[in-house]
C-alpha positions in Angstrom: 1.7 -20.9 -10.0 1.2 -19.9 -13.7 3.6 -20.7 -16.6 5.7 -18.1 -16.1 6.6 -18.7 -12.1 4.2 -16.2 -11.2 1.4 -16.9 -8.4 -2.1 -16.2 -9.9 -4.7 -14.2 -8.3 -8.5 -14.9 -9.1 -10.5 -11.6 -8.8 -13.6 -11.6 -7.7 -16.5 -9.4 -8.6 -17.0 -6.8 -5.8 -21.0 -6.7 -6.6 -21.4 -9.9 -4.8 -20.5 -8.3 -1.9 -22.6 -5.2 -2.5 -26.0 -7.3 -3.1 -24.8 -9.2 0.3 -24.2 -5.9 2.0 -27.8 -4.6 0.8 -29.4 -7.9 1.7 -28.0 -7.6 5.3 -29.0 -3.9 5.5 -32.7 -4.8 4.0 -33.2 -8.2 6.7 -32.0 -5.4 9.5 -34.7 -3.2 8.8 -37.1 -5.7 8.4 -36.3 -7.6 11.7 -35.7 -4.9 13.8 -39.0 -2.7 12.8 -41.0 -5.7 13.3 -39.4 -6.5 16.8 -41.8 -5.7 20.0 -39.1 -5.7 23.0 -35.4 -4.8 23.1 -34.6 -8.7 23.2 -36.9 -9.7 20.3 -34.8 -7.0 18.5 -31.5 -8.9 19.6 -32.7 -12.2 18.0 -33.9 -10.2 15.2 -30.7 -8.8 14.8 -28.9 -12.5 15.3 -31.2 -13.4 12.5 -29.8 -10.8 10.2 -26.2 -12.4 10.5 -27.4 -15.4 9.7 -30.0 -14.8 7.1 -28.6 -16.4 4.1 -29.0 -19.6 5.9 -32.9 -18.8 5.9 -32.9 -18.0 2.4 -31.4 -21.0 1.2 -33.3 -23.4 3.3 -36.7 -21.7 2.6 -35.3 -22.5 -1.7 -34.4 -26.1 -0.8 -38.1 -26.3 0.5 -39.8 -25.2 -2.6 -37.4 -27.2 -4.8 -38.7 -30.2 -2.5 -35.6 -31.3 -1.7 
């Protein structure tokens, strides 16, 4: 609560959510088109929900940590 009894609300940029949307939209293109059967497109598109976790271990690896 602020000073004045009110609750306070943090906004949020809505860009953050746009770059995510476009990243998601990008890593379904590019695991999809690349898939050779129906199931290898499945797991492609299992990797596409999850592909934040990719890029962040692939930047851990070449910050060495």
């Amino acid at each position: 609560m602020g000073k004045d009894g009110k609750v306070s609300v943090k906004h949020y940029s809505k860009s953050s959510g746009a770059v995510y949307f476009m990243g998601f939209i990008g890593a379904a293109i590019y695991y999809i088109s690349v898939a050779a059967t129906f199931w290898t497109g499945v797991l492609g598109f299992l990797k596409v929900i999850v592909w934040p976790v990719f890029l962040v271990l692939e930047a851990l690896k070449f910050l060495g940590a």
